[in-house]
Structures are given as C-alpha cells and as structure tokens.
C-alpha angles and dihedrals in degrees: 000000000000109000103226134216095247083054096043086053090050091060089038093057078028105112119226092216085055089059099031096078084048091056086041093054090045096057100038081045089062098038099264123127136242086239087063089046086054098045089049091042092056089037087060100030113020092239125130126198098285092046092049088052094046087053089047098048092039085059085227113193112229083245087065095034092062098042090066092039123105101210118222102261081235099058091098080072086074107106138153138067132312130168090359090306132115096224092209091049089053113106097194109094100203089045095056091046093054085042083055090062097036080058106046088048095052090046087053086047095049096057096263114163116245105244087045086054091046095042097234111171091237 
C-alpha cells in the first residue's frame, strides 16, 4: 500500500493527547503498564513524564511532537507492518515516525519483552 498526501496531512493535524488515551487503554488492556508506555514513549522521543503531559495539555499536533523530539539513533531498527503499512517502506518522514510509536506500543501491547521493544542488544 502507497501512503498517500492526504494521509500524510491527517497524522500531521492529528494531536498527540487525541491518540495517547488510545495508546493508555491498548496496553492496560493487555496487562502493561502506563510506566512501560512511558518508557517506550522517551526511547523513541526523548521525552520524560513531564515532557509527554506538556505535549498533552499543549494539544500538540504530531507535526509539532515530533519536531521537539530527539529520536533514539535505533529507531531506524523498527520494521514491519502496521496499519497495513511496511513501515520501512514508508517516504514520508513524519508518518514513519508516528508508525514507530504505533509499533512500539503494539509490541508493548502484544507481550513483547522490553529489551526486545527497545532493541537492546541483550
């Protein structure tokens, strides 16, 4: 499947607060915890707690999350599919970010063990 612009526009307007309950509910619902989110959320981004709930409150687009972030010089180790999408086959830069987190959450939400999730060499 080819991501399209119109696509790539709807993550960018897209706020990060209106998907992170979303991500919240996935993971409880599989037994994780909102500590793991948040450790997955600053591997990925750089940003602590404090960072995660200014972004909330400010109603931050994911155009605008992503432009603060400091993404995890691994990150480029995320592959496979999500939402239909090879996420190494996607171009557009800000949709392959976002598809980084929808990832790592569902492989939080899926069991995966931490170090596997962060991909630690361990």
């Amino acid at each position: 499947m080819k991501v399209t612009t119109a696509q790539n526009d709807r993550i960018a307007k897209m706020t990060f607060s209106s998907v992170y309950p979303h991500y919240v509910s996935k993971v409880e619902k599989k037994g994780r915890t909102i500590e793991e989110l948040h450790q997955v959320i600053e591997w990925l981004t750089g940003f602590n707690v404090d960072k995660i709930n200014e972004l909330i409150d400010e109603k931050a687009t994911f155009s605008e999350f992503f432009k603060q972030a400091k993404l995890h010089p691994n990150s480029h180790l995320i592959k496979g599919v999500i939402c239909g999408y090879r996420i190494e086959d996607i171009e557009f830069e800000l949709t392959k970010q976002t598809r980084y987190l929808d990832k790592l959450v569902d492989e939080l939400a899926k069991g995966r063990k931490m170090n596997k999730i962060l991909r630690e060499d361990k």
